[in-house]
N, C-alpha and C positions, 0 to 999 in steps of 0.2 A: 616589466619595464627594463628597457636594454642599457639606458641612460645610468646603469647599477652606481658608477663612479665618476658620476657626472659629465661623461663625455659621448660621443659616439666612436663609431670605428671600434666597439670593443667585440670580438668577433671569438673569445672565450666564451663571454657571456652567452651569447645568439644562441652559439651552438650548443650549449646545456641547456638552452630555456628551449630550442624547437629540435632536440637530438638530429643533428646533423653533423657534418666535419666543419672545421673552420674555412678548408678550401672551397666546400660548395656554395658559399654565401658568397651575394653580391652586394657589396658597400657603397647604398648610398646614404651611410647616416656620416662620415668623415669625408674633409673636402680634398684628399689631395689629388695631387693634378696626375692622369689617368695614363699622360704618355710617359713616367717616369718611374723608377730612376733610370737616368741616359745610361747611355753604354757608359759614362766618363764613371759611376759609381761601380760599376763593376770590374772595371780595369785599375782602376786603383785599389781596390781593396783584393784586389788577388795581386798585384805587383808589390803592394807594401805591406801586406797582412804580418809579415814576421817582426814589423815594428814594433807591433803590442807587445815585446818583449820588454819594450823602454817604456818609462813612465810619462805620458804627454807633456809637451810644452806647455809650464804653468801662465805662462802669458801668454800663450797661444798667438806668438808674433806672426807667422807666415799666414793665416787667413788673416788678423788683422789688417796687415799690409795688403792684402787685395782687397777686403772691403776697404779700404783708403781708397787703393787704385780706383777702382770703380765706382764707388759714391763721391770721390771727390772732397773727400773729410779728412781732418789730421785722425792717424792713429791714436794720438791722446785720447780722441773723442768717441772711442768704439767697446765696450766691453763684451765677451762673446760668454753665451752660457748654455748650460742643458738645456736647450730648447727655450722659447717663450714664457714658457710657465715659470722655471727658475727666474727668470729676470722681473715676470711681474712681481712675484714674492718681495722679491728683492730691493725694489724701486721703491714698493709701499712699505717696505718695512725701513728704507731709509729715511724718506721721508715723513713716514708715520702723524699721518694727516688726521685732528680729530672730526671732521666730517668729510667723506666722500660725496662729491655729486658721480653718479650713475648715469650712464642714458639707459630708458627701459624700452625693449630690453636689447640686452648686452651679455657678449661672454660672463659666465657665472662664477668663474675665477677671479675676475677684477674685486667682487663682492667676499671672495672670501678671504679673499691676499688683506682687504680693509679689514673685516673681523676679528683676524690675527692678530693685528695692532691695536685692537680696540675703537676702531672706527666705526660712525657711525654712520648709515645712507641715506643721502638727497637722490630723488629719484628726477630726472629728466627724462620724460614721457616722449617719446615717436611714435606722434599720433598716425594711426594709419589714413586718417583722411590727406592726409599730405606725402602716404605713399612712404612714412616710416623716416620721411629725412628731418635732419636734426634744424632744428629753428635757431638762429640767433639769437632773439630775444629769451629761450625760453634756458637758452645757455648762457645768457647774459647775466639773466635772474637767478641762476644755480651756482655762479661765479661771485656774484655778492654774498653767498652765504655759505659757503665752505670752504674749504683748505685745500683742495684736491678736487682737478677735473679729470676724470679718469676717461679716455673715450676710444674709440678704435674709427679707422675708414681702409677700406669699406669695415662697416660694421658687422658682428655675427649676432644672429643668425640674419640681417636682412638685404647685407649685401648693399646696404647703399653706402657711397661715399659721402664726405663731407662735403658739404657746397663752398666753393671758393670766397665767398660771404665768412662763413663759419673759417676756413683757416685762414683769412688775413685776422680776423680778430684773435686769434691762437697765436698770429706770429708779432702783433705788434702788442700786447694787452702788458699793461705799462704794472699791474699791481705785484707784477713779479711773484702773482701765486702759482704754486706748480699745477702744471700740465702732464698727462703721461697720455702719449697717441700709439696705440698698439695698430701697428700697418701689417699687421700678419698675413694679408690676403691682395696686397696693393701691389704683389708681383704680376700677379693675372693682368693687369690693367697697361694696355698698348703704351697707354701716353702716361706710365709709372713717373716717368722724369719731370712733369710739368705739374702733378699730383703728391709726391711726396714732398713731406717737410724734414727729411732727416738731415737736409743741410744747415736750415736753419737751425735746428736741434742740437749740430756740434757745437755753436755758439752761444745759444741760448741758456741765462741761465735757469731760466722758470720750467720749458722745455724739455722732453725726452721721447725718443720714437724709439720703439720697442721693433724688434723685424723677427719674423719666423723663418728659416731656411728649410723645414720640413713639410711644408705645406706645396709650395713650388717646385721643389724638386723630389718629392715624396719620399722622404725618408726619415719619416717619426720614429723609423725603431732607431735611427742614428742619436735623436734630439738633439738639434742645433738650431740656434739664435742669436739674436744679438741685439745692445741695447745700444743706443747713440745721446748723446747728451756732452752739458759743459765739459771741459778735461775735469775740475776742481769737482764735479756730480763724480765723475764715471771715477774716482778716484775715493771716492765714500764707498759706490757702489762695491767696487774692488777689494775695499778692506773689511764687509760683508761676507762677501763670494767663497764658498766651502773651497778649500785649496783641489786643485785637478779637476775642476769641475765637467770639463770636458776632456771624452777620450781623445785616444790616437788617429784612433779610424775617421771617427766624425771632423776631425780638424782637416786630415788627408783631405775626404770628401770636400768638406767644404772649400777648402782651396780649387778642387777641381772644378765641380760645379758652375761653377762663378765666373767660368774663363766660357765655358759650355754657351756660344752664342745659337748654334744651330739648334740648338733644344727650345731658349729662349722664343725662337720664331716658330718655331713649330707649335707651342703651346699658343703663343697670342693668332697662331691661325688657326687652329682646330677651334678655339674657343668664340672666336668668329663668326663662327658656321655653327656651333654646337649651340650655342645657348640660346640664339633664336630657334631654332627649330625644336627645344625642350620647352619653352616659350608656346608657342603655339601647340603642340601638343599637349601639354597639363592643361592649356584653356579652354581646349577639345574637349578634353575632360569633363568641363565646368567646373575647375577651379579656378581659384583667384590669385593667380602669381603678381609677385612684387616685384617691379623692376628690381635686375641683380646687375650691379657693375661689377660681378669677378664668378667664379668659379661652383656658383653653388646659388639655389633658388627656395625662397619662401613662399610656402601656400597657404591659404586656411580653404578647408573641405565645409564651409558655413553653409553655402547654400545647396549643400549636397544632405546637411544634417547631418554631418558623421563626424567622430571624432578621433584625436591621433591617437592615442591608445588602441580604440579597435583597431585602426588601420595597421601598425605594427604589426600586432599578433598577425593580422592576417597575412602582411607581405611577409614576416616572417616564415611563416610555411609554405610561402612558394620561395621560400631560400634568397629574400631581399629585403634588406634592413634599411630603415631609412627612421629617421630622426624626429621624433616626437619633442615638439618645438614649444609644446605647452609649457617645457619645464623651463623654458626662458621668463622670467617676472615682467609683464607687461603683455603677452601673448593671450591667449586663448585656446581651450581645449581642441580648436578648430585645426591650428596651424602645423605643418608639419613641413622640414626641410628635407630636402635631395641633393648631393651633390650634383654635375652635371661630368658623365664619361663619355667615354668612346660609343660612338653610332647603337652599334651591335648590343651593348648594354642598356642603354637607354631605349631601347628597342622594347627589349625587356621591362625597361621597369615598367613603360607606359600597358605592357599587355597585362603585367603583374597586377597594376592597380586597377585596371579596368576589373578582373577577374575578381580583386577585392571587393572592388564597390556593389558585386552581384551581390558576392557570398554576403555582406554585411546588412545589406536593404533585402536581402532572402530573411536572414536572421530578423530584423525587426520591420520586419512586413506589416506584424498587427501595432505595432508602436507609433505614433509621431514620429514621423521622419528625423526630429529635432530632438526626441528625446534625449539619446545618446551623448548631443552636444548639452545640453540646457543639465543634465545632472552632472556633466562632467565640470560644470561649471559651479558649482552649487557650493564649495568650500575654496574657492581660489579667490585671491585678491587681487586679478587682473582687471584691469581696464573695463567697463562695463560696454559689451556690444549688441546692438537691438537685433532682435531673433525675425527673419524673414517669414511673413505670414502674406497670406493664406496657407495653411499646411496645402492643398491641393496646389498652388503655385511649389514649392519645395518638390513635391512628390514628382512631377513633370520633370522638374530641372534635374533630378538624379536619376531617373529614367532614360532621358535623353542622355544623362552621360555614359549613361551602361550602355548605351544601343551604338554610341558612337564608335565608329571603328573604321579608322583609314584603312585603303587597300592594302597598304603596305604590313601591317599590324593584325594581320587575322591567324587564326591558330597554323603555323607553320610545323610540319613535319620534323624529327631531328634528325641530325648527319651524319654521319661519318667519316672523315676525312682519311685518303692512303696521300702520303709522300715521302719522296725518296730521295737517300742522300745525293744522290746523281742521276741520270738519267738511263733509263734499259737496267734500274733496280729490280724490275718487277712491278709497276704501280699497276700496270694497266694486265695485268693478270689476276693480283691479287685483288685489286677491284672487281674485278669479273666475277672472282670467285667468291668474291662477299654479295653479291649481284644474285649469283644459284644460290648461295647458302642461305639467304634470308627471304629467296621465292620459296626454296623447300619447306620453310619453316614458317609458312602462309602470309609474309609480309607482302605487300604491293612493292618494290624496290623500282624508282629510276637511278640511274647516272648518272654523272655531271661529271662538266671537265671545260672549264670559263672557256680557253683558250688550249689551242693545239697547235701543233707546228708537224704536220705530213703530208708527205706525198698520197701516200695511200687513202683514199679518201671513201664516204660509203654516204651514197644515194636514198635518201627519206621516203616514203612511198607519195609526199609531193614532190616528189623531183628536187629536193635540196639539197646540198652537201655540206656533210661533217665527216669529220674528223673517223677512220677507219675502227678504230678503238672503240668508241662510244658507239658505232651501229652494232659491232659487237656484243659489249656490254647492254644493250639494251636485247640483246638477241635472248641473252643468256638470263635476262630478269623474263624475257618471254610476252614483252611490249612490242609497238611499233617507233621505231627510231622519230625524234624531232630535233630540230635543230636546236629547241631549247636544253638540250642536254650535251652540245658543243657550241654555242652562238657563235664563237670565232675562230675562224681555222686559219692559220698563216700557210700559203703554198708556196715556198722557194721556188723560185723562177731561174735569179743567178747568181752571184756572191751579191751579200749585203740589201739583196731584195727582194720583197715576197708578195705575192700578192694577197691583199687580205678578203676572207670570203665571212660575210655577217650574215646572221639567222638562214644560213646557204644559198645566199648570190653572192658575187666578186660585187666587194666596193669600190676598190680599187689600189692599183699597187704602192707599195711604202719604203723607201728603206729603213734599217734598222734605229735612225735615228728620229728620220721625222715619226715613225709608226710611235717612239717613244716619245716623244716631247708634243705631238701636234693630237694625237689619237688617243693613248691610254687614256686621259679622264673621261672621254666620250665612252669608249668600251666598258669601262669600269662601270657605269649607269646600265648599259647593254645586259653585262653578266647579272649582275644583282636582281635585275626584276626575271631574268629567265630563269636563274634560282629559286627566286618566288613561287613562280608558275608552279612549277617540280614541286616544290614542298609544300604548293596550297592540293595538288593532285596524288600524291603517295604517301604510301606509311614514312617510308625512309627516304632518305637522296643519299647514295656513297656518293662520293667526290674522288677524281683522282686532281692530282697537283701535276706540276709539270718540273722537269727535268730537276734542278736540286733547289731549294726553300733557302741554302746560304750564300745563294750568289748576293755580296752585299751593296754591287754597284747596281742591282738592280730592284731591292727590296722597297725601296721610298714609293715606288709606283707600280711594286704587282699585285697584281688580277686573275694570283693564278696558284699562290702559296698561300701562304702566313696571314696576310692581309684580306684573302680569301676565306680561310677558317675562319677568322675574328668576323668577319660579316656572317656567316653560315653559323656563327656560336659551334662551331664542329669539335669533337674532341679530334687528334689526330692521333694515327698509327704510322709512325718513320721508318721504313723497309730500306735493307741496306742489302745490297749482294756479294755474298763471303764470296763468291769466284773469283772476284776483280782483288781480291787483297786487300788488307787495312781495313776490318768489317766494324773494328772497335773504334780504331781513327778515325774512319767517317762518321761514324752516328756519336760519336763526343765531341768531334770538331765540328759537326753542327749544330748540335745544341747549344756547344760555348758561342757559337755565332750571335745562336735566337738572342733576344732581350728577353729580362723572365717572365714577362704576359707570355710571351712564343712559347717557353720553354711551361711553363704553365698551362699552355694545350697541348704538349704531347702526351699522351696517358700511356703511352709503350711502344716496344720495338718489335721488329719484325725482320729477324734474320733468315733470307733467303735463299736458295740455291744451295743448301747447304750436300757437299759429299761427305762421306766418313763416319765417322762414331760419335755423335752427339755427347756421349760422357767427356770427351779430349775437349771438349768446348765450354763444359760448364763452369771452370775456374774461370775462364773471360765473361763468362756469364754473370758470373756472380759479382765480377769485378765491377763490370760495367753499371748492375742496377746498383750497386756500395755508391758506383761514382757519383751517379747521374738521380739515383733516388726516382728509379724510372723503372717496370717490369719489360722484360722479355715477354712478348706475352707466345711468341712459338719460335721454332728453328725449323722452316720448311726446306725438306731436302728437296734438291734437282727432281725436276720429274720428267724423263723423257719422251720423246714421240708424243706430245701434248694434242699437235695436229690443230690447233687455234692459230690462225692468221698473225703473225706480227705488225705493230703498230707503221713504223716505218723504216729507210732503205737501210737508216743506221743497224739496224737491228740483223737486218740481213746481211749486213760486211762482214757484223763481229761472228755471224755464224759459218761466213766462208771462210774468215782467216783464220778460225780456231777447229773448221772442218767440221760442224755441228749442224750443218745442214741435211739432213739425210733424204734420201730419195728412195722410197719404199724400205724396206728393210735390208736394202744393198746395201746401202752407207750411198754417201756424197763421192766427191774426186778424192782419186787412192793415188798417191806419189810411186807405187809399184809398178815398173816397166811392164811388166807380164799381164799384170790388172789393166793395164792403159791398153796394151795390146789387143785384150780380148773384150774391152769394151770398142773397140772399134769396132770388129764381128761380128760385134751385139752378143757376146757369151757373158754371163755372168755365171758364178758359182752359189749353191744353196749350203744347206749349212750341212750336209751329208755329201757333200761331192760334184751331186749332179747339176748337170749345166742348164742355166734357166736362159730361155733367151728372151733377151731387153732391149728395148727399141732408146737410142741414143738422142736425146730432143737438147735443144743448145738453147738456152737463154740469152738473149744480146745483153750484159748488163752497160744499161746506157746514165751515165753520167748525172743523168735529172730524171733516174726510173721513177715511176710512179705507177701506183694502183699495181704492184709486183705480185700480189693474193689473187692475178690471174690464174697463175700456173698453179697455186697450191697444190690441187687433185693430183696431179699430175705427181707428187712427190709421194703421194702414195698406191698408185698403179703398180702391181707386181713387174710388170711388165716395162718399166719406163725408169730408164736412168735416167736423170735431168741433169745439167751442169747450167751453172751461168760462166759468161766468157767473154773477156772484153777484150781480145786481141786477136788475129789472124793465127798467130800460132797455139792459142787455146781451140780453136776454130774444131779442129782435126776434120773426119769426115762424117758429121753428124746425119741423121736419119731426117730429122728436122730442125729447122730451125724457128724460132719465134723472136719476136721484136716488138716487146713491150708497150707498155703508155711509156708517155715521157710530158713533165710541165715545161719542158720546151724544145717543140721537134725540130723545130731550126737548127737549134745549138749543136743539140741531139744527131743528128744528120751531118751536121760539117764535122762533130765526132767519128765517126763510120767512115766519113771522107778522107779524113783525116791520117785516121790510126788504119788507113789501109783494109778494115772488114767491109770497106762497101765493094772492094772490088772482092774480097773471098765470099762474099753472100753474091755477088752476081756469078763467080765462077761456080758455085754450087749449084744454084740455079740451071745455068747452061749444062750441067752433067746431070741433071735430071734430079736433083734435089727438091726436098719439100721445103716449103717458107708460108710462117702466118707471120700478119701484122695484126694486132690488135690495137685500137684509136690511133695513137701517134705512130706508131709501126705501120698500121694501115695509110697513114698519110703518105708515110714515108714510102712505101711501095710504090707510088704512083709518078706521074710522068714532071711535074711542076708543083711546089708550095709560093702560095702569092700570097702575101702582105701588103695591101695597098699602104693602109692606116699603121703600118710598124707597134701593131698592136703585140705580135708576137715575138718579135726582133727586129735589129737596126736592118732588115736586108728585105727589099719588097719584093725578091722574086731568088728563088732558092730549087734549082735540079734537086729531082727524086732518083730514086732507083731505076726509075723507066721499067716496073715489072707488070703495072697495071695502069690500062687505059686512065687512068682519074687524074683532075686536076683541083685542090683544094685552098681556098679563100681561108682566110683569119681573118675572124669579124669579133669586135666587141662583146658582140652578147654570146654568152654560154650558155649551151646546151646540158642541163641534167635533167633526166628521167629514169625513172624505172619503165623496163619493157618487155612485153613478153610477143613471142612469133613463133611459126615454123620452118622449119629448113628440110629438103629433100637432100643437100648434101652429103653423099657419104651413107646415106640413109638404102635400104633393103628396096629393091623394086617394087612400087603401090607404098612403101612406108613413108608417114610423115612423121617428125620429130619435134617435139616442143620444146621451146629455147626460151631462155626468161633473162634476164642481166640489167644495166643501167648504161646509162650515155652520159660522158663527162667530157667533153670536147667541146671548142671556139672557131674550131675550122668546119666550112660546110664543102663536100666534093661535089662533083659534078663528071660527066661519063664526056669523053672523046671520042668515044667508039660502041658501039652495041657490046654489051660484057653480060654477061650470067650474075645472077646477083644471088649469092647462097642462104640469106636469112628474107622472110617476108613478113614483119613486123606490122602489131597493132596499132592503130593511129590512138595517140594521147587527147586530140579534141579536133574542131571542125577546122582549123586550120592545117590539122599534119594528121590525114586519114592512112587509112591501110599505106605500109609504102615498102620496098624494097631497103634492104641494107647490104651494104658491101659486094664485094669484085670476087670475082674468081677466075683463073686461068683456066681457060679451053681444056688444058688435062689434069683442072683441078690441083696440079703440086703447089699452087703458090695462091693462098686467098688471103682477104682480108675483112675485117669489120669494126665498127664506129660499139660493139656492144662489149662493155664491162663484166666477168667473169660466164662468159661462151661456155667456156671451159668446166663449169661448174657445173652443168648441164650434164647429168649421167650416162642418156643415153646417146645425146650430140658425141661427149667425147671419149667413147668406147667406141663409136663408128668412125672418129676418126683414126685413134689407135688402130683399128683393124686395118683402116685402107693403108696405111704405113705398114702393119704388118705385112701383108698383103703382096706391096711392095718388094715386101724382102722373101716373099716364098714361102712364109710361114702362114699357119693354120690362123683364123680370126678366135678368140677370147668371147666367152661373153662376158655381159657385165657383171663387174662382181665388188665395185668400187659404189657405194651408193653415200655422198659425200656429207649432204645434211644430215641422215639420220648417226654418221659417225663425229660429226660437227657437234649436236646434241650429245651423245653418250661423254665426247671430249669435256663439256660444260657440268656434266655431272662427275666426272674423272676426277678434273682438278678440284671440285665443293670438294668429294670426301677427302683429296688429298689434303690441301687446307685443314678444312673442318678438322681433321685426326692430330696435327701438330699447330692448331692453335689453340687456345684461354678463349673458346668461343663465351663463355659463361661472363668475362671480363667484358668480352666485345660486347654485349648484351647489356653490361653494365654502362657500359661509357656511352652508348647509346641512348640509354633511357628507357630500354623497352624493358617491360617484365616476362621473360620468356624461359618454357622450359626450356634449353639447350636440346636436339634432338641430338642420339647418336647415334 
């Protein structure tokens, strides 16, 4: 029995009776309210914490006077105490009544606050055929015969209030016997104000309303309360009352709390939504829940045959405590109460008790179904309830509720959550790397990541589009990418607008405000069942988060941190990057952010990037877990030439400004005259002297680059210095040029116009220069962009480059595939080449002129068969094409190298760059780097998996 000291919520107990921690248990055998305590309790008691050095205000004036304020009662009429409990004590020991009437049943402290004084019990029966509520008459009749109506509304355990019958006769009942109304739970209740009687209570002298502040604002370990009645009562009361009865702290709080109106509404709307839908689930069940008017629900398991006792034990070892209600006088071995919490928990308990109800109808299979109930019944003085027969009618009815199981509620997979104090922490790496790490160690691993925000985008092998990252990460668990592991990808278009793409088609565009006030609760329903999918299909789901979890104007409605874990039940790991500076300020100042449910999923850190000597670090180390009571679970140093895709352009800036962009083993752009010099020549130096020669290729970087993991190869060609260059005078005289995707080639285009490179790309062109466009580069190449519908921008007709015959439309519907063709370009005489990539473009071209077309692409179905792609100039230096990573293609782009080399008089290369199977070693690279400076054993642990740790 967990009920050891009469209460529930006692969570010492639990954990010595099923050897667990006290943190791993889920409580629903105490009712308190699930979103609390608000921030306002943990700001006050870190700003005033050094007051506990003074002895608390023995009249505890300052909450007085706000419960005044706010109930609208004289201060006379308020006494505040340890909690509820102390003032029941209190009441009945002033009054000291020699018969109590009881309702049965009822909190079991009312019964022993009487005992104390020598009182004896009239029981008032709530009968359940009337669904537990209290009868007038049968109060009427317990009113004629005792001294003391003790009662509560809503009542515990059964949650009903008192009907508006029962309290006018409470407020006018002339015999001026005392009353005591315990409202402990009347906070819950929307229309509290038209429901409670503590006004008339200040007046009253028969009267006293009891209030719990512990309950609603969940802060039992505070105990605070307070009793309402005549001034001339609360003035007896008071000369009772152990002097200080109430701390410092708790008085602080409760001043605060009380002003706390945003908490107030948040509670009566989650509660809204929460208890019908635990309502219908326990009924799923086939139990018999009792209408509850506040925060918490009564069941009996009768027609299931089972009783609360067993059921304990057994949610107990799936680490969920709930309230065996038998021990309430009036009840039946049948009954058992639940709090009601947050989604994500109640989630749980509904699966927990499903999984009960096997194991117990496994256990007495050979028994009467009813057994169980009818002996547990065999020495109680409860209420006598007729037992449901035919046993074979029973047997069905508990059958049917073990078999019941909404879609929602089937054995889900567990998570893992990565998120980071900011964004370009590492999430989307270290995700990756947990992704190999637990394919190597035979898990099924998918991905997930609700919501993204990149340019760079990666093609489904149905032609969808998600987020570059997650096709990645799905590379590297060694699946096929789905869009249920990014359902929504935001694609920046132009400040403050993006277009939104769901389960990878464009829905359509938002800005930053409507997408937040008109679309988040829509999306939110989106992500959750795609998560499902994932975790009804794999061992695991990693999760990565998005940019940082303490943005706080944004927390109320994300679908992408904190609020994400708590639907996933995820443990999380908070990755901070020491490069950026302030490694310890960030991951303390976001935790002080969480509220402590938040800070209660994070099980550890993850310091990243680290350079240097990991001993210089371990005093902040150590500091940091003292502060935060939180492990380090690794210090992953830098790991260079990683050769993995970055997620988006951000990522790409911070690596040009800080010149960490490297382009084969040459390094990136050198600020050295001499180095500038001989990279014009195409000379570069090897690391013995000798001159390597490198072919000079320019990246346009255009303003709204996108899908940039074109060029990656290209950064590691020995032969191939890359630069990106957004100016004429970056320009210099490059070997080639390329010109990127762009999510808006208009814009993109009057940039180049603009900043002057469209005349230095046509004057390179006329000296005999090379030029690719790849999708919007390729648009850009051509002679006109039309816009009828200003699908793409404010301008319907928009000059090209004039380098290639083509003219291209923007039309609504987007084009994504995957595709595979061959191409003779560039290719050996008789040799053909296989080219493979994806299409993510809105504009469709069309030919002015007979042109050469250099890729011959498979058709995707009967409507687009075999067909040409892309332009090329008559002497081949300037082409283009509509296909996504060309470039990626081995032996396509060693033949184009060549013809550039070629160009310049030099010998042709073979291939010796072969990018996937170095793609793959990269995905194994980083597991063991990881894997070597992480607590994999921990990760394992927070998990839930039982795994040997491999090393």
């Amino acid at each position: 029995m967990l009920e050891k000291y009469g209460h529930g919520g006692d969570l010492w107990t639990a954990a010595e009776k099923f050897g667990v921690s006290k943190e791993s248990l889920l409580d629903y055998s105490s009712n308190m309210n699930p979103l609390g305590p608000s921030d306002v309790v943990e700001k006050t008691m870190r700003e005033r914490w050094r007051e506990v050095a003074a002895y608390p205000d023995p009249a505890v004036r300052e909450l007085r006077s706000q419960l005044s304020a706010k109930y609208r009662i004289p201060v006379e009429s308020i006494l505040v105490g340890n909690g509820a409990a102390e003032l029941i004590d209190l009441a009945v020991r002033v009054i000291r009544p020699g018969v109590t009437a009881l309702a049965r049943p009822s909190f079991g402290e009312y019964e022993e606050a009487a005992e104390k004084v020598g009182s004896t019990i009239l029981e008032i029966p709530l009968h359940e055929a009337n669904g537990f509520v209290l009868q007038l008459s049968d109060l009427m009749q317990a009113a004629s015969e005792t001294d003391l109506l003790f009662l509560a509304s809503p009542n515990n355990p059964t949650g009903r209030l008192l009907s508006a019958e029962v309290r006018g006769y409470l407020a006018k009942s002339d015999s001026g016997k005392p009353v005591i109304l315990d409202e402990a739970f009347i906070d819950f209740c929307p229309d509290e104000e038209q429901l409670t009687m503590i006004r008339l209570a200040a007046e009253s002298p028969h009267l006293m309303v009891i209030r719990s502040m512990t309950k609603f604002y969940s802060i039992p370990g505070l105990r605070l309360g307070f009793i309402v009645g005549h001034p001339e009562r609360i003035r007896e009361l008071q000369r009772q009352q152990v002097q200080w009865s109430v701390n410092t702290i708790a008085q602080l709080v409760g001043v605060g709390v009380l002003g706390d109106q945003a908490f107030e509404s948040r509670t009566h709307a989650w509660l809204a939504e929460e208890r019908p839908w635990m309502v219908r689930m326990l009924e799923g069940l086939g139990l018999q829940v009792t209408p509850s008017d506040t925060n918490y629900l009564l069941f009996s398991m009768r027609g299931l045959g089972l009783n609360a006792q067993d059921l304990q034990r057994e949610m107990g070892q799936r680490g969920v405590m709930v309230r065996d209600a038998s021990h309430f006088a009036g009840l039946d071995a049948s009954y058992v109460r639940v709090a009601i919490r947050l989604r994500e928990s109640n989630e749980r308990l509904i699966v927990a008790l499903r999984a009960s109800f096997t194991a117990l109808r496994s256990v007495n299979s050979d028994a009467s179904p009813a057994a169980g109930l009818l002996d547990a019944n065999a020495d109680t003085k409860h209420e006598s309830v007729s037992q449901p027969e035919p046993k074979l009618i029973m047997a069905a009815t508990i059958q049917s509720a073990i078999e019941w199981e909404p879609e929602a509620l089937k054995p889900l997979a567990p998570t893992l959550m990565v998120q980071g104090t900011s964004s370009d922490a590492g999430k989307s790496l270290i995700t990756t790397a947990f992704c190999r790490i637990l394919l190597q160690d035979g898990q099924r691993i998918a991905p997930f990541k609700s919501q993204n925000m990149s340019l760079n985008s990666y093609v489904t092998l149905d032609g969808k589009e998600i987020g570059r990252a997650q096709g990645m990460q799905a590379d590297a668990c060694r699946i096929a990418a789905t869009t249920d592991m990014n359902p929504i990808l935001l694609k920046p278009k132009k400040d403050m607008v993006a277009q939104v793409v769901v389960h990878g088609r464009p829905y359509r565009d938002f800005n930053a405000r409507e997408y937040r006030e008109k679309y988040l609760s829509e999306a939110e329903v989106i992500v959750k069942e795609a998560l499902v999918r994932l975790r009804e299909a794999y061992d695991v789901v990693v999760i990565e988060g998005a940019g940082s979890p303490a943005e706080v104007n944004l927390k109320d409605r994300d679908i992408v941190n904190m609020r994400l874990a708590g639907w996933a039940d995820a443990p999380v790991v908070l990755v901070a990057d020491i490069d950026r500076g302030g490694v310890f300020a960030s991951l303390l100042g976001t935790m002080e952010i969480f509220t402590p449910e938040e800070r209660a999923r994070v099980k550890g850190f993850i310091i990243n990037k680290f350079r240097g000597d990991v001993t210089l670090l371990k005093p902040g180390l150590d500091w940091l877990e003292a502060r935060t009571g939180k492990p380090v679970l690794g210090v992953i140093p830098f790991l260079p030439d990683l050769e993995l895709e970055d997620e988006d352009s951000a990522s790409l800036d911070r690596k040009l400004s800080t010149g960490n962009l490297q382009s084969g083993r040459a390094g990136g752009k050198s600020t050295d005259p001499a180095e500038a010099a001989n990279r014009v020549e195409g000379i570069n130096s090897t690391a013995d002297g000798a001159s390597l020669e490198k072919l000079d290729i320019a990246v346009i970087r255009l303003p709204r680059l996108s899908n940039f993991t074109d060029v990656d190869p290209l950064l590691y060609e020995s032969d191939v210095n890359l630069r990106y260059v957004s100016s004429p005078a970056e320009l210099g005289t490059a070997d080639a040029i390329l010109i990127p995707g762009s999510k808006n080639t208009v814009d993109d285009l009057i940039f180049l116009r603009e900043s002057g490179l469209e005349q230095a790309l046509l004057q390179h062109v006329q000296l005999g220069g090379h030029m690719v466009g790849i999708c919007a580069g390729y648009q850009m190449l051509g002679e006109h962009l039309l816009d009828p519908e200003l699908t793409e921008s404010d301008r319907p007709e928009t000059r090209g480059l004039g380098l290639l015959p083509i003219v291209t439309t923007f039309e609504a519907e987007k084009r994504t595939v995957r595709t595979e063709g061959t191409t003779r370009l560039f290719a050996e005489i008789d040799q053909v080449l296989p080219v493979s990539g994806y299409e993510i473009h809105m504009g469709q071209s069309r030919f002015l002129s007979p042109v050469a077309h250099p890729f011959q692409l498979q058709g995707d179905n009967a409507e687009l068969p075999d067909h040409p792609d892309g332009a090329v100039s008559e002497d081949e230096k300037v082409w283009g094409t509509y296909v996504h990573g060309i470039l990626h293609n081995d032996l396509f782009r060693r033949a184009w190298l060549n013809n550039l080399r070629r160009s310049k008089g030099w010998e042709p290369k073979a291939a010796e760059l072969y990018f996937q199977d170095r793609r793959e070693a990269a995905f194994d690279r980083l597991a063991e780097h990881v894997r070597n400076h992480l607590d994999m054993a921990r990760i394992y642990e927070m998990i839930g998996i039982d795994k040997q740790v491999s090393k």
